[in-house]
C-alpha positions as a LaTeX table, in Angstrom:
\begin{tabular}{lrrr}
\hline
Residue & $x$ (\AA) & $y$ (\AA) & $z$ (\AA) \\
\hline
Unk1 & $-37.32$ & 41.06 & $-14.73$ \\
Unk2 & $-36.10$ & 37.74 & $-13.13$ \\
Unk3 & $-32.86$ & 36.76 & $-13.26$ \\
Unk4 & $-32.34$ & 33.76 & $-15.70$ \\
Unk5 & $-30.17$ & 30.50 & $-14.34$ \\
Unk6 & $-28.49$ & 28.17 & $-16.77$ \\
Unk7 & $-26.58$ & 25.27 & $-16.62$ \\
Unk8 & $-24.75$ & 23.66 & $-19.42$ \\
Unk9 & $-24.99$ & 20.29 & $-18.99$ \\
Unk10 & $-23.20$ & 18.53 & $-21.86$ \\
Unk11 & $-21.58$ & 20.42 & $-24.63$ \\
Unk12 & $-22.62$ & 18.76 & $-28.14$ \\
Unk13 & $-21.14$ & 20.62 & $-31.07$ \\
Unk14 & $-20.63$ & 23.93 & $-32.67$ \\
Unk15 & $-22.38$ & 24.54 & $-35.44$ \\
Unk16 & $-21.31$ & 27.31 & $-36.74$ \\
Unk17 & $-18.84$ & 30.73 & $-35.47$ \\
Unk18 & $-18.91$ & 34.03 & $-36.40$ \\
Unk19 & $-16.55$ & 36.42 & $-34.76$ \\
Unk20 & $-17.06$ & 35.85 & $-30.88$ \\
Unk21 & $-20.10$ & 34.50 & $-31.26$ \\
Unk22 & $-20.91$ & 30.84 & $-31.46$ \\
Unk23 & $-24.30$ & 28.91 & $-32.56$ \\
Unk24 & $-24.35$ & 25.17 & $-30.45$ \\
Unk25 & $-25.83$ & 22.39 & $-29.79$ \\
Unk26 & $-25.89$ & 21.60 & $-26.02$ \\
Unk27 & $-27.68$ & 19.85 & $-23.32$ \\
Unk28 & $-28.83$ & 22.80 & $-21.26$ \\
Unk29 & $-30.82$ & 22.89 & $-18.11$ \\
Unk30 & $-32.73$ & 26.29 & $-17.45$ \\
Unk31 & $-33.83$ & 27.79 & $-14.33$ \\
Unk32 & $-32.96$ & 24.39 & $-12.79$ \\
Unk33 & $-35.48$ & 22.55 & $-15.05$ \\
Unk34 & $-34.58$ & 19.17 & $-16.53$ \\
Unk35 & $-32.09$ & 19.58 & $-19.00$ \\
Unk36 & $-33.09$ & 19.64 & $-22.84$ \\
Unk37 & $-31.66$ & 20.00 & $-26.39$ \\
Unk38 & $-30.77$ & 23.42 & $-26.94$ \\
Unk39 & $-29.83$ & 25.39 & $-30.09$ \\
Unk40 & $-28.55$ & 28.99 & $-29.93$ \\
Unk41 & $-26.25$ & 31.51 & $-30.00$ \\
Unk42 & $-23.19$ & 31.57 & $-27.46$ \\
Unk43 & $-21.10$ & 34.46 & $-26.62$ \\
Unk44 & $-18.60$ & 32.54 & $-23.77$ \\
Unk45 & $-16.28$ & 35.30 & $-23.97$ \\
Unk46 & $-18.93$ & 38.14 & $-22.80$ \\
Unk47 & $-21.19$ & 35.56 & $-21.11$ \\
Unk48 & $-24.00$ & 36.76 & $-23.28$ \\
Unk49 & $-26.48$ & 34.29 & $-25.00$ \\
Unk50 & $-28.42$ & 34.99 & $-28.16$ \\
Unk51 & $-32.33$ & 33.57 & $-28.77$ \\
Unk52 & $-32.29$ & 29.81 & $-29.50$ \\
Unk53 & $-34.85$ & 26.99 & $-28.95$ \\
Unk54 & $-35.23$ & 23.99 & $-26.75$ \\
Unk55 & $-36.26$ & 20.27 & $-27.44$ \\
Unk56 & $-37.23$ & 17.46 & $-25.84$ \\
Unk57 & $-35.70$ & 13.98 & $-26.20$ \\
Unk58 & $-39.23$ & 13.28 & $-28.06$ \\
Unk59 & $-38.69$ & 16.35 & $-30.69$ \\
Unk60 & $-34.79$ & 16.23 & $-30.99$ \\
Unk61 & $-35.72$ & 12.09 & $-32.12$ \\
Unk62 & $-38.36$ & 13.78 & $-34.98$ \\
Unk63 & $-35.81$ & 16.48 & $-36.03$ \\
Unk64 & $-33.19$ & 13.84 & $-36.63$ \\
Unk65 & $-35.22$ & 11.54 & $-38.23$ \\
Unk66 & $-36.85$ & 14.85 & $-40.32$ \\
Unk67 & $-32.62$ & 15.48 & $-40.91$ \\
Unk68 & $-32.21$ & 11.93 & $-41.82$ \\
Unk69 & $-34.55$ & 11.87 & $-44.73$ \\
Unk70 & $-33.07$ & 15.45 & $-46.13$ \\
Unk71 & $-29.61$ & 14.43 & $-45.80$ \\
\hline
\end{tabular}
């Protein structure tokens, strides 16, 4: 299995923490791709990272907007 590169670009906000374990939202560039919106979990301590998703500028706009009209 290939080895996985990350960079994070711009730290955003924690979302939530449980134990060591945090969920955030970061600016993350993977694999030395462009760097997107990026919402997972974050184990810092361990260097371990949980399953998340990515957006692009385009989706992260519609999710806000989608989060605007909820909230």
């Amino acid at each position: 299995m290939a080895e996985i590169k990350y960079e994070i670009v711009e730290k955003i906000a924690v979302l939530s923490e449980r134990g060591d374990w945090t969920k955030e939202l970061n600016k993350v560039s993977w694999n030395l791709r462009a760097a997107k919106y990026d919402i997972r979990d974050w184990n810092h301590e361990e260097g371990k990272v949980g399953k998340g998703t990515t957006l692009s500028d385009e989706e992260a706009k519609t999710l806000k907007e989608a989060l605007d009209k909820i909230f």
